[in-house]
Predicted model as a PDB file, atoms N, CA, C, CB and O in Angstrom, pLDDT in the B-factor column:
MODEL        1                                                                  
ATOM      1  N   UNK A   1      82.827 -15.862  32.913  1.00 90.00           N  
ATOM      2  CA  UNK A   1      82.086 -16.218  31.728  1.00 90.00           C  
ATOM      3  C   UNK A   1      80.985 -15.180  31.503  1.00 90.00           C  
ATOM      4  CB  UNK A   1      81.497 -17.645  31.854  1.00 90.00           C  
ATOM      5  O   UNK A   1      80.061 -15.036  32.303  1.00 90.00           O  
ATOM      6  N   UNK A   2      81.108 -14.520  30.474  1.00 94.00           N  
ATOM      7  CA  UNK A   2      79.711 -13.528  29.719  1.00 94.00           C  
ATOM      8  C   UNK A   2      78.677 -14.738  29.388  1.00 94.00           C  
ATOM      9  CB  UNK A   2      80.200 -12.496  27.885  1.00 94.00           C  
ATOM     10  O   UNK A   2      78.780 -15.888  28.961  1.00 94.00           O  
ATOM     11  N   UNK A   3      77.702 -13.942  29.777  1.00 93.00           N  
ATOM     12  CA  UNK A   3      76.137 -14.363  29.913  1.00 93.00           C  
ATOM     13  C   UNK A   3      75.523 -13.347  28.864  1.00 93.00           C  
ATOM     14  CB  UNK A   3      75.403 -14.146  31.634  1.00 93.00           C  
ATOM     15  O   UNK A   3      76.209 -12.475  28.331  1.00 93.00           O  
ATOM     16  N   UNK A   4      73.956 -13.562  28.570  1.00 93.00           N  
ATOM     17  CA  UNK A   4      73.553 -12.474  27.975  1.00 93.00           C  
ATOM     18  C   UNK A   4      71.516 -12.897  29.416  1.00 93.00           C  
ATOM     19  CB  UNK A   4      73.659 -12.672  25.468  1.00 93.00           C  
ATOM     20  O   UNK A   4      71.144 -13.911  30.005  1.00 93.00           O  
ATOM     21  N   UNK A   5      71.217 -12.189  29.359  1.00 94.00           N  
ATOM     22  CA  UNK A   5      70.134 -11.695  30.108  1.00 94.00           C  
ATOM     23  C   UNK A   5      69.395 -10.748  29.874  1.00 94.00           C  
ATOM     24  CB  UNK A   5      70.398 -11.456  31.046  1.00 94.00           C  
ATOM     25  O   UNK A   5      69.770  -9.635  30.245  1.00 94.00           O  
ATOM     26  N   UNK A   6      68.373 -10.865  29.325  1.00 94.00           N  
ATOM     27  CA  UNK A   6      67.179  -9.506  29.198  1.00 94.00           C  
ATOM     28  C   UNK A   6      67.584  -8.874  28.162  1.00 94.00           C  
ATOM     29  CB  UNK A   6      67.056  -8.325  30.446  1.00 94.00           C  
ATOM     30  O   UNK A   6      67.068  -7.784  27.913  1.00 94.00           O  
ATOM     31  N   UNK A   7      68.536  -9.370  27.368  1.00 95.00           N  
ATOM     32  CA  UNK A   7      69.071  -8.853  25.929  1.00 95.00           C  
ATOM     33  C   UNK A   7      70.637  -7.800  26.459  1.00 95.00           C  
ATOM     34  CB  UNK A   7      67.485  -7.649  24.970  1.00 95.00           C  
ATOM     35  O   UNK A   7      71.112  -6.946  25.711  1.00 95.00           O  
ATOM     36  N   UNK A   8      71.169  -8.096  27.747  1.00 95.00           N  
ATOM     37  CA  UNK A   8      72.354  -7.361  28.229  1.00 95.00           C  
ATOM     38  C   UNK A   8      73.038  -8.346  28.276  1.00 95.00           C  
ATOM     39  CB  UNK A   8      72.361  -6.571  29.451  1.00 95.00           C  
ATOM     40  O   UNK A   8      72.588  -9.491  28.247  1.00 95.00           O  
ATOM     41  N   UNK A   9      74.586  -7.952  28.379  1.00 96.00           N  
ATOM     42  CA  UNK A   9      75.675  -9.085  28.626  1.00 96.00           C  
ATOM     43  C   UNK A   9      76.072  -8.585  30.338  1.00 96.00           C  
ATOM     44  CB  UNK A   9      77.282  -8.970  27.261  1.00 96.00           C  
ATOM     45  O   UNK A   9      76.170  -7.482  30.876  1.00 96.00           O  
ATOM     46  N   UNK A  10      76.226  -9.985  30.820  1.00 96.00           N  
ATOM     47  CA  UNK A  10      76.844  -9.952  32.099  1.00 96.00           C  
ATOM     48  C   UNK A  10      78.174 -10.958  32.311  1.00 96.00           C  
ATOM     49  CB  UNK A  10      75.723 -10.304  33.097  1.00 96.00           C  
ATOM     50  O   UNK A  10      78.313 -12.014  31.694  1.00 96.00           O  
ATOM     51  N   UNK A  11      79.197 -10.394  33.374  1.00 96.00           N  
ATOM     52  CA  UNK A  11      80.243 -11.230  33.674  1.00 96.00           C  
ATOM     53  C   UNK A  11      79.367 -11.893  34.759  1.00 96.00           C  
ATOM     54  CB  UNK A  11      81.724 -10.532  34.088  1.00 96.00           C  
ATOM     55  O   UNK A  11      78.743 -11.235  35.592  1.00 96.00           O  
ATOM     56  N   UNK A  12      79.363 -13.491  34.680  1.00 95.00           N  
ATOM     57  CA  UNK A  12      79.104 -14.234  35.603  1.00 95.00           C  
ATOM     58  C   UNK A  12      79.796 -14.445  36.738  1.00 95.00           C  
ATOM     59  CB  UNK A  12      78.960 -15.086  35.181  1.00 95.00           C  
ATOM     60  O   UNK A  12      79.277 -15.271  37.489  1.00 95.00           O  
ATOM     61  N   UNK A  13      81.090 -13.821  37.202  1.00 96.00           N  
ATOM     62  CA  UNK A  13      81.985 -14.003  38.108  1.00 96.00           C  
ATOM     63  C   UNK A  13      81.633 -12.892  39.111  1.00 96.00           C  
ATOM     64  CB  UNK A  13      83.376 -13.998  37.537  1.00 96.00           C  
ATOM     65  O   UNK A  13      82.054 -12.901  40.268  1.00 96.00           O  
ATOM     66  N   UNK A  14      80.648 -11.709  38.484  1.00 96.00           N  
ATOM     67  CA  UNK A  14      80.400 -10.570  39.214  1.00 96.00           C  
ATOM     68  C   UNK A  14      79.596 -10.925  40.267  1.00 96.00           C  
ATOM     69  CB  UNK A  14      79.845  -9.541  38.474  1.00 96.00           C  
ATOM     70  O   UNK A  14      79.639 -10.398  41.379  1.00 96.00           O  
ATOM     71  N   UNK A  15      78.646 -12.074  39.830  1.00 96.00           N  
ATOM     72  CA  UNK A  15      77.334 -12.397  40.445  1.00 96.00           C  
ATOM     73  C   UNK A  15      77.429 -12.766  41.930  1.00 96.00           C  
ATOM     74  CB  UNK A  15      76.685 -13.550  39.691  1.00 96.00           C  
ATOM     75  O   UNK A  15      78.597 -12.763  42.319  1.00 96.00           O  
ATOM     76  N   UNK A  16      76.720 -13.016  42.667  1.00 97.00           N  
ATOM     77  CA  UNK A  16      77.024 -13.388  43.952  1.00 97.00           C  
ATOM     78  C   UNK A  16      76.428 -15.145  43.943  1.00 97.00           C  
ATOM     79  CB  UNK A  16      76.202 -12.204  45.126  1.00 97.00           C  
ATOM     80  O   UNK A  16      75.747 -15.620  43.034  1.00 97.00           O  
ATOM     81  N   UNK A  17      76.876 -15.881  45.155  1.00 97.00           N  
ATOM     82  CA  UNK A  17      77.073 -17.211  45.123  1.00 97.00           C  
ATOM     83  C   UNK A  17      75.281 -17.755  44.552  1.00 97.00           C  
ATOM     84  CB  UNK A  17      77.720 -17.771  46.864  1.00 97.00           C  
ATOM     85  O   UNK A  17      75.104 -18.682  43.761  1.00 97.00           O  
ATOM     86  N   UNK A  18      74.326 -17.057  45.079  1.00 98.00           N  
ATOM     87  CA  UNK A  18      73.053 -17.341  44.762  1.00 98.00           C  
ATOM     88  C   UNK A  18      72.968 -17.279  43.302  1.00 98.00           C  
ATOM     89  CB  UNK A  18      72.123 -16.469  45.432  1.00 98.00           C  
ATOM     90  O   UNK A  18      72.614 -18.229  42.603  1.00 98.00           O  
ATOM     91  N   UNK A  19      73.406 -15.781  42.743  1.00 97.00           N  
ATOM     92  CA  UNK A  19      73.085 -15.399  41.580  1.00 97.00           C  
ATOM     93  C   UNK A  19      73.540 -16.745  40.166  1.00 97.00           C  
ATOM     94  CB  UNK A  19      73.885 -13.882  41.534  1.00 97.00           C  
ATOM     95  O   UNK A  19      72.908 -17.153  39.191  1.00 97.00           O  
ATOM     96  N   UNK A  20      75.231 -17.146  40.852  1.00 97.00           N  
ATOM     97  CA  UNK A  20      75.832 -18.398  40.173  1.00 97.00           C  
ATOM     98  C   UNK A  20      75.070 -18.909  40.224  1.00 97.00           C  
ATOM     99  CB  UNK A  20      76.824 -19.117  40.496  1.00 97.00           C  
ATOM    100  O   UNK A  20      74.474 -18.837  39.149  1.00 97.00           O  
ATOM    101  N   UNK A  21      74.406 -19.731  41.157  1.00 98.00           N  
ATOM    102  CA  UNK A  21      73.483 -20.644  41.340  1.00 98.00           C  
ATOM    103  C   UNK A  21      72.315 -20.652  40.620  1.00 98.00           C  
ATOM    104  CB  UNK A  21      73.207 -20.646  42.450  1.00 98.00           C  
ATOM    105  O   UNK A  21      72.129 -21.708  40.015  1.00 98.00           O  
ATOM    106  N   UNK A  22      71.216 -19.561  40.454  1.00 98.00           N  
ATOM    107  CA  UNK A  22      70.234 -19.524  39.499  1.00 98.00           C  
ATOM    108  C   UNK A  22      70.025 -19.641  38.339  1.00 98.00           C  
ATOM    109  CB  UNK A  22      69.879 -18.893  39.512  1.00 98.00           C  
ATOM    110  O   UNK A  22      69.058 -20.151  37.772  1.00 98.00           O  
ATOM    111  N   UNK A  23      71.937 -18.648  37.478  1.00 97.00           N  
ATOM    112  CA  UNK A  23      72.502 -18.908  36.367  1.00 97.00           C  
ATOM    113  C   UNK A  23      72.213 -20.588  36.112  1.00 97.00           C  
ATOM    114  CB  UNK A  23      74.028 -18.418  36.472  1.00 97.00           C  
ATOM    115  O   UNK A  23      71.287 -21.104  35.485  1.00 97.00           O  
ATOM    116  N   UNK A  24      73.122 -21.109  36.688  1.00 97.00           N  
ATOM    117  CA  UNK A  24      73.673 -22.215  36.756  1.00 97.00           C  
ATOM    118  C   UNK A  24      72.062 -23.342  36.064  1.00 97.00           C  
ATOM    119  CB  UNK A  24      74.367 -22.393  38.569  1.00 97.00           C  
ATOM    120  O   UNK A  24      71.947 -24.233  35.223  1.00 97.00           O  
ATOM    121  N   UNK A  25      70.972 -22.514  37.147  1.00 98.00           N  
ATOM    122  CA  UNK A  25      69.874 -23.778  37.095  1.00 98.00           C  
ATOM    123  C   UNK A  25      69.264 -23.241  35.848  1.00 98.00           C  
ATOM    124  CB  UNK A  25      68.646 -24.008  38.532  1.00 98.00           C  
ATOM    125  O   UNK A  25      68.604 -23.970  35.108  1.00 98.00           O  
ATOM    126  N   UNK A  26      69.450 -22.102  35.623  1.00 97.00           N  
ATOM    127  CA  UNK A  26      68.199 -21.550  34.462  1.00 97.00           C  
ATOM    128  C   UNK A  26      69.189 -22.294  33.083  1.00 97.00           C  
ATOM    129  CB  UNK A  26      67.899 -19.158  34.324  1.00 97.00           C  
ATOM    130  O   UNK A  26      68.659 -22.775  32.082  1.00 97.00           O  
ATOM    131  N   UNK A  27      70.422 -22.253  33.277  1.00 96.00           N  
ATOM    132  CA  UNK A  27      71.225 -22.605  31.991  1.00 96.00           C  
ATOM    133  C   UNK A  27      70.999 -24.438  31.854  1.00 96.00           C  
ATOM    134  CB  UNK A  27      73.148 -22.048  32.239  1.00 96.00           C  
ATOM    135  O   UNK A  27      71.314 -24.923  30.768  1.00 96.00           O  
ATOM    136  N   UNK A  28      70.553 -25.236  32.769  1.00 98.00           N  
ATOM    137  CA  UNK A  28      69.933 -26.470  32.899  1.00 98.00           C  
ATOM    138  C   UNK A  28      69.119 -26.854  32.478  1.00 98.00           C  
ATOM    139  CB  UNK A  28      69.688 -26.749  33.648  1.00 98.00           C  
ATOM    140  O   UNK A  28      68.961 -27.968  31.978  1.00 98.00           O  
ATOM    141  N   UNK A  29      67.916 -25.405  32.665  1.00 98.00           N  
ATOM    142  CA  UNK A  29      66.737 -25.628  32.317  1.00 98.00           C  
ATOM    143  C   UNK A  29      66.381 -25.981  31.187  1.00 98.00           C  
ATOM    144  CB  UNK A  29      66.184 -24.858  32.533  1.00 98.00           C  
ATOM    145  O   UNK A  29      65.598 -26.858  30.823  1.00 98.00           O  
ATOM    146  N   UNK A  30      67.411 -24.762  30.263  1.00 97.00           N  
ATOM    147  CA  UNK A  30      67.322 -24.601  28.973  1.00 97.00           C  
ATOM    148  C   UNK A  30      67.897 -25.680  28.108  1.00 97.00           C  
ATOM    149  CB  UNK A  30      67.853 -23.448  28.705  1.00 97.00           C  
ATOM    150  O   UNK A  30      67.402 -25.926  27.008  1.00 97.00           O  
ATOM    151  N   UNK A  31      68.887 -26.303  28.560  1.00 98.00           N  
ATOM    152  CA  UNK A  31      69.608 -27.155  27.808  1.00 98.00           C  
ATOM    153  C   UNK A  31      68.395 -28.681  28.046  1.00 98.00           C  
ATOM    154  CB  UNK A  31      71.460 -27.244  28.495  1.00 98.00           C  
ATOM    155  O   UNK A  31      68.466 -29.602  27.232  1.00 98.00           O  
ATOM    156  N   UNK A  32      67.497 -28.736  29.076  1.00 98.00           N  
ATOM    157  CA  UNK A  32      66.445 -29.777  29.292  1.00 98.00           C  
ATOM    158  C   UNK A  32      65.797 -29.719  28.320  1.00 98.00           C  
ATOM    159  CB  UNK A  32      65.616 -29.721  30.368  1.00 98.00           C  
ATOM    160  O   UNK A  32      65.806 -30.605  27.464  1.00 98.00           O  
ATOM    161  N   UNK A  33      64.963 -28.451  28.244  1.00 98.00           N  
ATOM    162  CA  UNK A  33      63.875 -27.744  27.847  1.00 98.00           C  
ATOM    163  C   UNK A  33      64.410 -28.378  25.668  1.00 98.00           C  
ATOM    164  CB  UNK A  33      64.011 -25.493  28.619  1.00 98.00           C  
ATOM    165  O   UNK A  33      63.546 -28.699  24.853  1.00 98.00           O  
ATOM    166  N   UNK A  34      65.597 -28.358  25.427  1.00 98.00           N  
ATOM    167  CA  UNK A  34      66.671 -28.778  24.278  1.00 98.00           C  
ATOM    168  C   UNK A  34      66.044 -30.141  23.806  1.00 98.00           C  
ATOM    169  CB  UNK A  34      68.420 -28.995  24.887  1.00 98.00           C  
ATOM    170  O   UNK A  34      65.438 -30.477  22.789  1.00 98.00           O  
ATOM    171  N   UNK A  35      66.434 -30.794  24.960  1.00 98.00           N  
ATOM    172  CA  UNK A  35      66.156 -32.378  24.835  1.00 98.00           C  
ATOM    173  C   UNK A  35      64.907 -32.759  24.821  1.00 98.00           C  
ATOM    174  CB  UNK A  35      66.690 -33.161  25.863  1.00 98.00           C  
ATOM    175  O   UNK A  35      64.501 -33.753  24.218  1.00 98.00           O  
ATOM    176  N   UNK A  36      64.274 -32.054  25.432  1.00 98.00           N  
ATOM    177  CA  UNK A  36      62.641 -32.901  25.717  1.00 98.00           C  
ATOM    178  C   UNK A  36      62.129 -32.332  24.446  1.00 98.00           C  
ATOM    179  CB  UNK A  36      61.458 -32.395  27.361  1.00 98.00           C  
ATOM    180  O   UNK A  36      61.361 -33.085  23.847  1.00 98.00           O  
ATOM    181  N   UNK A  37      62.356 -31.236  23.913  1.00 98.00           N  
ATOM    182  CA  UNK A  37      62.260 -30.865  22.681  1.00 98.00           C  
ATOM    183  C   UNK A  37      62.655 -32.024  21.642  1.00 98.00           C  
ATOM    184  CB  UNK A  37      63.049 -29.686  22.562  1.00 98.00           C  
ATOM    185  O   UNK A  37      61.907 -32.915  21.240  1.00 98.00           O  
ATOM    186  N   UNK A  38      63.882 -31.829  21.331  1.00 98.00           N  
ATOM    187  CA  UNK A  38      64.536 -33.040  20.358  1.00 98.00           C  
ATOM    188  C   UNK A  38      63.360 -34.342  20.389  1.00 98.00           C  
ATOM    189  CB  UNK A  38      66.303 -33.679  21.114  1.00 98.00           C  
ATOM    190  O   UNK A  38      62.661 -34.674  19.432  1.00 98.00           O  
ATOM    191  N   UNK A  39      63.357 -35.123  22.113  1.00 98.00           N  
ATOM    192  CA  UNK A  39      63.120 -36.679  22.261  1.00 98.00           C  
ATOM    193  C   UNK A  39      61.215 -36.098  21.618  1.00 98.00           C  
ATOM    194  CB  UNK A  39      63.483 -37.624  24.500  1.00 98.00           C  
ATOM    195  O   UNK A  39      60.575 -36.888  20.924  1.00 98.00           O  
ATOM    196  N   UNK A  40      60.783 -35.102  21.892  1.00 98.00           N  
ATOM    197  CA  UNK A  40      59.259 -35.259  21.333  1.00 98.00           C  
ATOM    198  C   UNK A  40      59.119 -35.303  20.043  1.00 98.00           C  
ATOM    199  CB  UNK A  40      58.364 -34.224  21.686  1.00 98.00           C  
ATOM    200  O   UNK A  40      58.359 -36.162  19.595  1.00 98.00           O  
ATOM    201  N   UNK A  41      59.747 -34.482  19.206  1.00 98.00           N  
ATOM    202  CA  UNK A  41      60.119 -34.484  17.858  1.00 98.00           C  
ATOM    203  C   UNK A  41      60.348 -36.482  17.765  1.00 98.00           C  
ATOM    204  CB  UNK A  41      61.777 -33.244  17.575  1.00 98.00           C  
ATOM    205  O   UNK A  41      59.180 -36.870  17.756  1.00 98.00           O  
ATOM    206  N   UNK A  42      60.840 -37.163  17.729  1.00 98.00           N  
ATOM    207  CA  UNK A  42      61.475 -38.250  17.968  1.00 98.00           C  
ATOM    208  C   UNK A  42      60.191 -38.718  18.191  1.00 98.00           C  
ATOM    209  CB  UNK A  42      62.605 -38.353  18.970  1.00 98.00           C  
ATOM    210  O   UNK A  42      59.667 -38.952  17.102  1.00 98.00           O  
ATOM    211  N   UNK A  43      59.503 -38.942  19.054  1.00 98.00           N  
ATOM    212  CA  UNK A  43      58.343 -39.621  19.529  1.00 98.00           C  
ATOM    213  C   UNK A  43      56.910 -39.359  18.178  1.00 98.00           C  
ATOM    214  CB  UNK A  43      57.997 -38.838  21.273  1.00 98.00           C  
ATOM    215  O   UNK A  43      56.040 -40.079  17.687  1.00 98.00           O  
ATOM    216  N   UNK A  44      57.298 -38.095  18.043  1.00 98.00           N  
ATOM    217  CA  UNK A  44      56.074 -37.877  16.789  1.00 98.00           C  
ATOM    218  C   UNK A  44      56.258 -38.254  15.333  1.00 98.00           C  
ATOM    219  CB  UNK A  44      55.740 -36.378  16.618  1.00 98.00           C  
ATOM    220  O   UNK A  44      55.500 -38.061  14.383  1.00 98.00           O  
ATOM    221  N   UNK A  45      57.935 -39.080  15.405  1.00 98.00           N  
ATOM    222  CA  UNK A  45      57.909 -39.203  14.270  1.00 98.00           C  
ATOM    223  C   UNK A  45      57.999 -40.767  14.433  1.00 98.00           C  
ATOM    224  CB  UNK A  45      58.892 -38.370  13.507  1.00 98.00           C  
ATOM    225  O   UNK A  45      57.881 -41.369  13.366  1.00 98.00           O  
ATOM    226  N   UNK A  46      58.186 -41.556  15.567  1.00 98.00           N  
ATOM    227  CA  UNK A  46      57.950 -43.216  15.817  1.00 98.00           C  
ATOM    228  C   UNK A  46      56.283 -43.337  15.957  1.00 98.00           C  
ATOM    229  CB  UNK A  46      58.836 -43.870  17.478  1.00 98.00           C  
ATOM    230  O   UNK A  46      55.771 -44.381  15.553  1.00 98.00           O  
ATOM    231  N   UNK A  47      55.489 -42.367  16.481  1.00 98.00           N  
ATOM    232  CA  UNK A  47      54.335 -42.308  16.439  1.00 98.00           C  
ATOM    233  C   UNK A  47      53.015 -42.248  15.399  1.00 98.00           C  
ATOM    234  CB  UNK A  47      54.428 -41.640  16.971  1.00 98.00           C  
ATOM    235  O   UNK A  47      51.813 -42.489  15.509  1.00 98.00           O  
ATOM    236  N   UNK A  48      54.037 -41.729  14.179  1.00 98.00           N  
ATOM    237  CA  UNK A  48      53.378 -41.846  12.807  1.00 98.00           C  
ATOM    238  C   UNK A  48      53.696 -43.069  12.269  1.00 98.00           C  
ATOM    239  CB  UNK A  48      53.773 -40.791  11.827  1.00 98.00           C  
ATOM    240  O   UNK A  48      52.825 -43.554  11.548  1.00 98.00           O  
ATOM    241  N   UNK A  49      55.065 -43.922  12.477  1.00 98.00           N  
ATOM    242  CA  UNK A  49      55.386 -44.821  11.730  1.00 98.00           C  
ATOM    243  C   UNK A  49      54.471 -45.704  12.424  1.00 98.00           C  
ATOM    244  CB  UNK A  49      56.812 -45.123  11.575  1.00 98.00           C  
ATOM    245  O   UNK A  49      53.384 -45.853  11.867  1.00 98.00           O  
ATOM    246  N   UNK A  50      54.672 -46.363  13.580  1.00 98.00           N  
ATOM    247  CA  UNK A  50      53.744 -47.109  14.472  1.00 98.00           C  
ATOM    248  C   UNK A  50      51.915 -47.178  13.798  1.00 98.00           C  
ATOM    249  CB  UNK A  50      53.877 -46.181  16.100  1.00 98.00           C  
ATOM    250  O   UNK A  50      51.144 -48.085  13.485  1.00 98.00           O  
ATOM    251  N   UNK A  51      51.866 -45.853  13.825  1.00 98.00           N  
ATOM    252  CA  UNK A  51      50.593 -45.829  13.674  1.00 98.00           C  
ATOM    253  C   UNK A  51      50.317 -46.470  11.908  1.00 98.00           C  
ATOM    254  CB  UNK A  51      50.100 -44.183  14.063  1.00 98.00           C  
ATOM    255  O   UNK A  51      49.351 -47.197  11.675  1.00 98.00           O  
ATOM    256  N   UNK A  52      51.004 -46.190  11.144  1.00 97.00           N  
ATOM    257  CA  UNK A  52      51.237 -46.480   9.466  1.00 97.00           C  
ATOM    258  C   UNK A  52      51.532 -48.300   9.494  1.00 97.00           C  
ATOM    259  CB  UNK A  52      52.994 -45.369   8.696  1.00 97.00           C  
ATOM    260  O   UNK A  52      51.161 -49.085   8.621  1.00 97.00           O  
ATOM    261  N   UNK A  53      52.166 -48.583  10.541  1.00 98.00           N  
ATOM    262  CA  UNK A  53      52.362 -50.189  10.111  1.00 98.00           C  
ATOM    263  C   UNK A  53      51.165 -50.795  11.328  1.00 98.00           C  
ATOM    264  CB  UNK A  53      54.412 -50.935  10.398  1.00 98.00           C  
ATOM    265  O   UNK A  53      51.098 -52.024  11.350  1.00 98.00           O  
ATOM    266  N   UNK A  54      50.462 -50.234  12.079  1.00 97.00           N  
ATOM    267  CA  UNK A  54      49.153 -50.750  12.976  1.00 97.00           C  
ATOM    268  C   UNK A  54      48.297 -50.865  11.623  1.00 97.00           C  
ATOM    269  CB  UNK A  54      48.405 -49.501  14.388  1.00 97.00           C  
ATOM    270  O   UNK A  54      47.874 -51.984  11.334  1.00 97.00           O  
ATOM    271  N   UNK A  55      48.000 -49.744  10.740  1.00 96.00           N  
ATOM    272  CA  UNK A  55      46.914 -49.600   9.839  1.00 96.00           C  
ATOM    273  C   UNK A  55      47.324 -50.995   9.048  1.00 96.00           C  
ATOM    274  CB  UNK A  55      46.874 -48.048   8.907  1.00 96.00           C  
ATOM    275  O   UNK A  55      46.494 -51.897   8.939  1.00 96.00           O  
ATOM    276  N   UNK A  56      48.728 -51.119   8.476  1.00 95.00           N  
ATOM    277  CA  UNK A  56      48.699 -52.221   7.563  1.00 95.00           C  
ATOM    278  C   UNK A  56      48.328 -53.744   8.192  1.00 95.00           C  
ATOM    279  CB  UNK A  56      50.097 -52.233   6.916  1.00 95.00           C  
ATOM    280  O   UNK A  56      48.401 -54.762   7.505  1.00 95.00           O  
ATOM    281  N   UNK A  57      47.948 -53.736   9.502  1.00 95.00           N  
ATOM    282  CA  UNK A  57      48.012 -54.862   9.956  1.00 95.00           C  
ATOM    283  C   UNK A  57      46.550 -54.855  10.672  1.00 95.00           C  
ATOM    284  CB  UNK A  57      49.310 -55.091  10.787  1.00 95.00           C  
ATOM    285  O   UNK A  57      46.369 -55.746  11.501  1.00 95.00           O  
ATOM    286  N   UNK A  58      45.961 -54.346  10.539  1.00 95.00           N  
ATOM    287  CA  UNK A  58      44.433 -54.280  10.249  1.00 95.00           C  
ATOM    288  C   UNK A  58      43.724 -54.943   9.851  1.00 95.00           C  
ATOM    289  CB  UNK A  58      44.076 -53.651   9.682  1.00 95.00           C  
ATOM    290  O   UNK A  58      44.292 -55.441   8.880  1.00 95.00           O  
ATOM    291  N   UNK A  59      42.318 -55.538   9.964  1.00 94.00           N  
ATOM    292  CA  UNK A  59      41.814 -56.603   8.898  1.00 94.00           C  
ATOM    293  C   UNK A  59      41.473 -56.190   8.365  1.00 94.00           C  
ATOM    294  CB  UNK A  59      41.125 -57.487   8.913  1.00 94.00           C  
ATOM    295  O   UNK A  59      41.009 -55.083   8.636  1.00 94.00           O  
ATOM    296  N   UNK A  60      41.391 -56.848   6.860  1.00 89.00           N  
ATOM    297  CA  UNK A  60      40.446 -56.109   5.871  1.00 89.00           C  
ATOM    298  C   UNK A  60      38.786 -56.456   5.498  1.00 89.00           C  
ATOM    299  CB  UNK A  60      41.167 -56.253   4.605  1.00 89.00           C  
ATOM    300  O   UNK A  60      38.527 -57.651   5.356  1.00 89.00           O  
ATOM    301  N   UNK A  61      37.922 -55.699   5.372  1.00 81.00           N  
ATOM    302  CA  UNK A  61      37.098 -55.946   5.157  1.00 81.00           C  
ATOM    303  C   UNK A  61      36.715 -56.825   4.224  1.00 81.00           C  
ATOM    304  CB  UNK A  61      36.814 -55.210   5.172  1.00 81.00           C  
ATOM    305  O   UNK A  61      37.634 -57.020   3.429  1.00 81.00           O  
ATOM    306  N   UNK A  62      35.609 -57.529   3.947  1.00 68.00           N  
ATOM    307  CA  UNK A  62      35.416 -58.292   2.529  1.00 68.00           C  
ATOM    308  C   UNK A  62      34.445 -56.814   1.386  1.00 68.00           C  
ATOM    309  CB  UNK A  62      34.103 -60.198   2.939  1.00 68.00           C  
ATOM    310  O   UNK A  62      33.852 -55.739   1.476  1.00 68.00           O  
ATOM    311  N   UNK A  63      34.809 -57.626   0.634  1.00 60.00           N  
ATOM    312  CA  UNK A  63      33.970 -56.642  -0.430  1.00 60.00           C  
ATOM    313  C   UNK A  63      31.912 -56.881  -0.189  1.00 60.00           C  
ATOM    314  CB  UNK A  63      34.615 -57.349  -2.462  1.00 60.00           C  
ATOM    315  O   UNK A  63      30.888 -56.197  -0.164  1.00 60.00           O  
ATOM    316  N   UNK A  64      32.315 -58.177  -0.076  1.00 62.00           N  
ATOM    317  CA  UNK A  64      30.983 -58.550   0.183  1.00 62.00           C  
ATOM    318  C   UNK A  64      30.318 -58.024   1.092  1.00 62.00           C  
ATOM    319  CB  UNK A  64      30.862 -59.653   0.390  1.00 62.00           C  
ATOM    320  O   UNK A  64      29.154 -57.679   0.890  1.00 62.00           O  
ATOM    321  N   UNK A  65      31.076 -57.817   2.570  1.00 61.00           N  
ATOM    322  CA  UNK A  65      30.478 -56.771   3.698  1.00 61.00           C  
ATOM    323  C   UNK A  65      30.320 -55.406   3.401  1.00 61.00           C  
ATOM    324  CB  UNK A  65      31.302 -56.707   4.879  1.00 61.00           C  
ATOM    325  O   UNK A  65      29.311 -54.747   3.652  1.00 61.00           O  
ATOM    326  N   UNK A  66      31.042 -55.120   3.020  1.00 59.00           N  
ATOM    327  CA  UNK A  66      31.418 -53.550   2.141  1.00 59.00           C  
ATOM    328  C   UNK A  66      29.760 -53.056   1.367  1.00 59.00           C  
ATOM    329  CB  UNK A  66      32.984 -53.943   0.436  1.00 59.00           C  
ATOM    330  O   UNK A  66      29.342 -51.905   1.494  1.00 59.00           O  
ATOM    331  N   UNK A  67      29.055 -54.033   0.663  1.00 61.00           N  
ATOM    332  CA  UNK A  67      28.533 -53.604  -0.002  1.00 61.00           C  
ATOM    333  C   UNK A  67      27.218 -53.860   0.625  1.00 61.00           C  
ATOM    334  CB  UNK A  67      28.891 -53.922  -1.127  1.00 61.00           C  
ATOM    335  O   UNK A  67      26.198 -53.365   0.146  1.00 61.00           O  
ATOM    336  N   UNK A  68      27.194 -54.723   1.829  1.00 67.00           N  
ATOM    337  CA  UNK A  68      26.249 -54.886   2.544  1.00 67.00           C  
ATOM    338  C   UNK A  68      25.758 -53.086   3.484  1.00 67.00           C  
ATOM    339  CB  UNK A  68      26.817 -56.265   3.481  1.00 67.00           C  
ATOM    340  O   UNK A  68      24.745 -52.485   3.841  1.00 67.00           O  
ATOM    341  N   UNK A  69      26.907 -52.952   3.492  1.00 64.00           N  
ATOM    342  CA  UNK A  69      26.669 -52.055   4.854  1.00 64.00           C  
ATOM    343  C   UNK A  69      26.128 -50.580   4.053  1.00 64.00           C  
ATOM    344  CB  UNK A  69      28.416 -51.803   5.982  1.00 64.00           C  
ATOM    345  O   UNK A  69      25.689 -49.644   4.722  1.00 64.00           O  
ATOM    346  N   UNK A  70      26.241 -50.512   2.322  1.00 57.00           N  
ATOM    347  CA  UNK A  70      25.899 -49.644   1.651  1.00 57.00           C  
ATOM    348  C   UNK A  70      24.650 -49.273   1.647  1.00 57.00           C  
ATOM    349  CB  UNK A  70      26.237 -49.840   0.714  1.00 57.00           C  
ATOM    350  O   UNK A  70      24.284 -48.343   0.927  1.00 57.00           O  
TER     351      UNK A  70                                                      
ENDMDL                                                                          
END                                                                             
């Protein structure tokens, strides 16, 4: 399998058993690095809604306090 690295292409079969191995974890990393990406995206957008239906459920002030505190 061609790889690309440091902006070069490599055959991964050339590599030695370690080298597979690092491949192997760095290509893990990245595909993590994917998801935790995606799930935060995801979180910032349940995090606005959350926060938008907390506000509607808020008490409301009276007008009467309102104009006290003026």
């Amino acid at each position: 399998m061609n790889f690309k690295f440091d902006d070069k292409d490599y055959d991964s079969d050339k590599l030695s058993d370690n080298g597979k191995l690092y491949l192997g974890k760095l290509q893990n990393i990245g595909t993590k690095e994917q998801q935790l990406s995606l799930e935060a995206q995801d979180l910032a957008i349940l995090k606005g809604k959350y926060t938008e239906l907390l506000k509607a459920e808020l008490p409301k002030e009276d007008k009467k306090e309102e104009d006290q505190k003026v």
